[in-house]
C-alpha positions in Angstrom: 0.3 -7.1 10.5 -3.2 -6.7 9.2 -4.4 -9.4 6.5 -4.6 -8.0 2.8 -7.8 -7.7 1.0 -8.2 -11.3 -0.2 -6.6 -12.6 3.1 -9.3 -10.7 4.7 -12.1 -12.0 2.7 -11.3 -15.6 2.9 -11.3 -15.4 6.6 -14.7 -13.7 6.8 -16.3 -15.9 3.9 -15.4 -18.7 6.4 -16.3 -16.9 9.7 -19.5 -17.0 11.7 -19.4 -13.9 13.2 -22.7 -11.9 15.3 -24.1 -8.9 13.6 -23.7 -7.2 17.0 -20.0 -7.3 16.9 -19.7 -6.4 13.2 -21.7 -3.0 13.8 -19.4 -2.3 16.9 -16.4 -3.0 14.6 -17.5 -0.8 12.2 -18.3 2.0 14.7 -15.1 1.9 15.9 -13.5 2.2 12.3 -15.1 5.7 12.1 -14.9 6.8 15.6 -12.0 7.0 17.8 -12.8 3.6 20.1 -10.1 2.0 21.3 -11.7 -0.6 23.5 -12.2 -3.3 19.6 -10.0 -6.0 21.7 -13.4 -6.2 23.9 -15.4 -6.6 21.1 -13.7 -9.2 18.9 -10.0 -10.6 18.7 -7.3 -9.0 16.3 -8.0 -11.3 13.4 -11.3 -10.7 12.9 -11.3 -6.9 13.7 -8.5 -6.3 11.1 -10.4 -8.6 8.9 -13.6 -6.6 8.9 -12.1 -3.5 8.8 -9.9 -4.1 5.3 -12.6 -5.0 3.9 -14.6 -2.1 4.7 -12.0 0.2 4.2 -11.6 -1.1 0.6 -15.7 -0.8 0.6 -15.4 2.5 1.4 -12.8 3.2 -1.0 -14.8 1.6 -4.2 -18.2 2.3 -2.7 -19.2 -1.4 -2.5 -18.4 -4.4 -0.8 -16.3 -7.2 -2.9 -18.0 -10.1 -4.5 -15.4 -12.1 -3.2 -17.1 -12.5 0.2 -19.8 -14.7 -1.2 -23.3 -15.0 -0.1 -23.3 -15.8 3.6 -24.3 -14.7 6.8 -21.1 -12.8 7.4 -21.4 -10.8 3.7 -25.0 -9.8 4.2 -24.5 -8.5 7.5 -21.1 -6.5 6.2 -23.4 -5.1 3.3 -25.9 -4.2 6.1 -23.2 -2.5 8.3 -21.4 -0.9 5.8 -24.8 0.8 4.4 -25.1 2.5 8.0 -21.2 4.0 8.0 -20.9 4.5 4.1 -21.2 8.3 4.9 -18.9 8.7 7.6 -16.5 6.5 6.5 -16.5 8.3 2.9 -16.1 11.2 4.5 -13.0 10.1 6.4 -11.5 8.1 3.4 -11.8 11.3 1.7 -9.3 13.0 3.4 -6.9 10.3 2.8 -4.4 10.8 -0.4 -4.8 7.9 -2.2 -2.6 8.9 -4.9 1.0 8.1 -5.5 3.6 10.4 -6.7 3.7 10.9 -10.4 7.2 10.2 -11.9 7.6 12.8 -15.4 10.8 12.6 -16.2 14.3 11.3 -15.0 18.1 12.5 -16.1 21.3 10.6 -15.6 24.7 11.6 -15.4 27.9 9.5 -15.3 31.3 11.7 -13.9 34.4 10.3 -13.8 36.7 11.9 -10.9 40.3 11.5 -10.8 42.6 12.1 -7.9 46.0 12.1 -8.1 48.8 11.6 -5.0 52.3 10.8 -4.8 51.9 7.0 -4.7 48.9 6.2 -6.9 46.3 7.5 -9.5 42.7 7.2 -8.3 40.0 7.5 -10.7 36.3 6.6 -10.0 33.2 6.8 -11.4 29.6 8.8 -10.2 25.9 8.3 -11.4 23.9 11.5 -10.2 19.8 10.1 -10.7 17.8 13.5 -10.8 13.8 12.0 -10.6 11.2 14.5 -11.9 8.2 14.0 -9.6 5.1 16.0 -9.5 3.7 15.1 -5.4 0.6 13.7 -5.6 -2.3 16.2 -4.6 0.5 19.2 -6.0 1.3 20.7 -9.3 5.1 21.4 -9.4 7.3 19.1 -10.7 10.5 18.5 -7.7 13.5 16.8 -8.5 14.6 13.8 -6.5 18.6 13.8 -7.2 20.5 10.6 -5.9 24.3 10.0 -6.1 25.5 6.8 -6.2 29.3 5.2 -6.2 29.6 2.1 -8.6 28.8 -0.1 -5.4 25.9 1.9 -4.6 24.7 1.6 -7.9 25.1 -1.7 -8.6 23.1 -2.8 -5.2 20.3 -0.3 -6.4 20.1 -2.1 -9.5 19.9 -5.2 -7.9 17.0 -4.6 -5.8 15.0 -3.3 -8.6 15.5 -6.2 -10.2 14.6 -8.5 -7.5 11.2 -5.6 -7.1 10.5 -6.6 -10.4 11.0 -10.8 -10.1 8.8 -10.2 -7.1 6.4 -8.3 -9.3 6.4 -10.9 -12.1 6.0 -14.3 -9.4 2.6 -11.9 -7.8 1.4 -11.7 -11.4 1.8 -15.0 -12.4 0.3 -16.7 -8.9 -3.0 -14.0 -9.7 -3.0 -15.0 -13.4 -3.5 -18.5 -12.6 -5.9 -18.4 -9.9 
């Protein structure tokens, strides 16, 4: 799995890594080369190209990687492929979907038999989403059972614990 962005940073902050390689990495990232695992090992490739990648995206290079060696010959390599690798970023949809709206509706069903009397309870979710890069709203419609629902529930609340610990462990640094 490729580091994240601050995973990647630390590693190169720390790295001593030739200039050589770093503009062969970065070649590769806007060309279709697949021969990187000659150039560098996995760690470092994946390193160099997050943080590029997130240059490319904010149009510079994150203070985060210091002063060294390692940062001024990123800055120098990623001066030579801003262009290009704009130009691919570009065609990339950075956007998420935009939720405008949601409805919910509760149903109670009741089935009757000879032996018993079965009643049980639907929640029909209808999400109003306008796709990013689109204009028209789509609906999302899920139907849950109460068991369904209650395990949906649940994980957005553990989404949301997770969210919270993330904050908290950025907030502090």
């Amino acid at each position: 799995m490729a580091p994240t962005l601050a995973e990647a940073e630390k590693f190169l902050r720390n790295s001593k890594i030739d200039k050589i390689v770093l503009e062969k990495l970065a070649e590769i990232l806007v060309t279709t080369m697949d021969d990187w695992n000659l150039i560098a090992d996995q760690k470092v490739a994946e390193s160099v190209w997050v943080v590029l990648t997130e240059a490319g995206r904010s149009g510079n290079l994150s203070e985060n990687l210091g002063d060294g060696d390692v940062a001024k010959q990123l800055k120098s390599v990623f001066e030579k492929i801003r262009l290009r690798l704009q130009a691919q970023l570009g065609t990339i949809q950075w956007k998420n979907d935009e939720l405008v709206d949601y409805d919910v509706t509760i149903s109670k069903n009741n089935k009757s038999s000879l032996h018993a009397d079965h009643t049980f309870q639907r929640v029909v979710l209808t999400l109003k989403v306008i796709p990013a890069g689109k204009m028209d709203v789509e609906a999302l419609v899920v139907d849950f059972d109460e068991a369904q629902l209650n395990d949906f529930i649940w994980k957005l609340l553990e989404a949301k614990a997770m969210m919270d610990r993330i904050q908290k462990r950025v907030e502090s640094r």
